[in-house]
N, C-alpha and C positions, 0 to 999 in steps of 0.2 A: 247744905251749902248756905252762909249767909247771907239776905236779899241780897246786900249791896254788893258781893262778888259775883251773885248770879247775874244781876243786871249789868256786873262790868261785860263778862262774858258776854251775854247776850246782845251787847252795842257793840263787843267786838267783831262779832258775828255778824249783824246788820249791816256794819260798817263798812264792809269789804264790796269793791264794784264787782256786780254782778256781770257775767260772763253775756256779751249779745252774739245775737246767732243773726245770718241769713241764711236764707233758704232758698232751690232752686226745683222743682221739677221737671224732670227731661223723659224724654217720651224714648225707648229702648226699641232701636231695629235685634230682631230675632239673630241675623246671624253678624252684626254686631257688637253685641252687648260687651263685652269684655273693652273694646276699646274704647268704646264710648265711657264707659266706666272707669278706664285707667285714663283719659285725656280729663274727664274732672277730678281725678284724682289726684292728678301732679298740679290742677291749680289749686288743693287744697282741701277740696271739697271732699266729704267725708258721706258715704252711703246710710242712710236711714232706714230705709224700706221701699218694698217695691211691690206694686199692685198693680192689679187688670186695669186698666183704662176706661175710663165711666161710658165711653159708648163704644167700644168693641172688646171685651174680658179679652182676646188673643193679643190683645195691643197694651203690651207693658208699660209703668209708667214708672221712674225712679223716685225717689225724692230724695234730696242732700242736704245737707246745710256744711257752715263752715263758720268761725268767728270770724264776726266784723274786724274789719282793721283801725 
């Protein structure tokens, strides 16, 4: 490819606004989880992963994010 095409590409590329996220962690009751999980789901909010809870492992912790508006 020659420089000058590559470099168009590559500022096209750059050029583009990059996507911003927020974030949210919510702490998962055991019997729960599902709706907890569908009430941030209908505000948009999109499931990442979910982990023990840093002081008690039996205490779930979700994280989400979602595009800024």
């Amino acid at each position: 490819m020659p420089q000058a095409t590559h470099e168009a590409v590559r500022a096209r590329y750059y050029s583009r606004a990059m996507t911003k996220w927020e974030y949210a962690t919510v702490p998962l009751l055991v019997h729960a989880t599902k709706q907890i999980l569908d009430t941030w789901g209908e505000d948009g909010w999109e499931l990442v992963q979910v982990v023990p809870g840093p002081n008690n492992p039996e205490q779930l912790v979700a994280y989400l994010k979602r595009e800024k508006a």
